[in-house]
C-alpha positions, 0 to 999 in steps of 0.5 A, spaced: 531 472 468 525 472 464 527 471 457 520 472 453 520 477 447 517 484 448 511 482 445 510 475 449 511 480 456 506 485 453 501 480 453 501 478 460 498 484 463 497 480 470 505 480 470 506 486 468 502 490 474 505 484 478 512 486 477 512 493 477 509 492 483 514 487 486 519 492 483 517 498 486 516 496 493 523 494 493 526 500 491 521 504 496 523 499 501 530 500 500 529 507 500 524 509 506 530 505 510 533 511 510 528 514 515 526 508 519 519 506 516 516 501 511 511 504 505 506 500 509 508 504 515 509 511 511 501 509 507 498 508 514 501 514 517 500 518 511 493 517 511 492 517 519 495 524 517 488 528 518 486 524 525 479 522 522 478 516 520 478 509 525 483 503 524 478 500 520 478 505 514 484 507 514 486 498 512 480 499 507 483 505 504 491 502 505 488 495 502 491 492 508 487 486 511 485 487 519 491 483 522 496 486 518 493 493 519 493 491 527 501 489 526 503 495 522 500 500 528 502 496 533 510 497 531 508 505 529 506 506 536 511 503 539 515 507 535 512 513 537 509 515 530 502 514 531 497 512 536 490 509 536 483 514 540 477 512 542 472 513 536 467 520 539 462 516 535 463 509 535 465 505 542 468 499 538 472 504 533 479 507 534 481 513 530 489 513 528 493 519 529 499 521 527 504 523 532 508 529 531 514 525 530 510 521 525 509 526 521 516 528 521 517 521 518 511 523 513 515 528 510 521 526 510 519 520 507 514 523 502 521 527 499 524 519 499 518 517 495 516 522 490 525 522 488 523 514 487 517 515 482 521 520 478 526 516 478 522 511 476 517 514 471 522 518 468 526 513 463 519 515 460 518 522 456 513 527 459 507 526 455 508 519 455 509 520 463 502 523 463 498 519 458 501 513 462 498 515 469 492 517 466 491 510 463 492 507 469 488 512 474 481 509 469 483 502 470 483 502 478 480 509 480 473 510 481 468 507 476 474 503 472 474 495 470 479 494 476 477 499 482 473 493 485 477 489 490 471 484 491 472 477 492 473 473 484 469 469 482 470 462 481 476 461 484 478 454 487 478 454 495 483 450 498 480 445 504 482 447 510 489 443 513 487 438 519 491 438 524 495 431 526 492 433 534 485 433 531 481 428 535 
């Protein structure tokens, strides 16, 4: 339990977006049980939703790397959730399409998720509800100081681990 005054955690920005990150992802874990799916699962479904955009957009836009994005569909289309096509425009690309019953799950677990959220966001009042969301929209969304994913700078990298079979 963390034991620091309000003001203390108030001054931790890092882990105020990491906790209730962390927090959230529990709960929605939690709940999206219900209906078989992770939120990684139901994010990638939801965004294949349109069947437009490839596997590689998709990750992008989800913020998944390539292996986990490759592991997320693998499991959803041994479930019968999505499938992966040929792009018509790119032989390298795949586009992922949400199945029928891929997007039952959608809906139902989009149901799950806005009951989580307004769980979560409603130990606020209204306006501070909007006012909040607002601030968090120009600090991630377009344009704003933390929409960028780019590698940081200046970060230490770790040496490679050699192997005890290395000749």
């Amino acid at each position: 339990m963390d034991t620091r005054s309000d003001d203390e955690i108030r001054a931790d920005l890092s882990y105020l977006f990491d906790k209730s990150s962390q927090a959230l992802a529990a709960r929605m874990t939690a709940a999206l049980a219900e209906v078989g799916i992770t939120p990684r699962g139901y994010c990638v479904l939801s965004k294949a939703l349109p069947g437009e955009l490839t596997q590689g957009e998709i990750a992008e836009i989800a913020l998944l790397d390539k292996t986990t994005m490759v592991v997320t569909l693998d499991h959803l289309e041994s479930a019968g959730l999505a499938r992966r096509v040929p792009s018509p425009t790119d032989r390298r690309a795949r586009i992922v399409q949400t199945t029928e019953a891929g997007a039952e799950v959608v809906d139902r677990a989009r149901t799950i998720i806005d009951g989580v959220y307004a769980d979560v966001l409603g130990v606020l009042p209204e306006h501070e509800r909007s006012v909040f969301l607002d601030a968090l929209v120009r600090l991630v969304g377009r344009g704003g100081p933390l929409s960028d994913l780019g590698p940081a700078e200046n970060v230490p990298r770790r040496k490679p681990v050699r192997s005890s079979r290395a000749s």
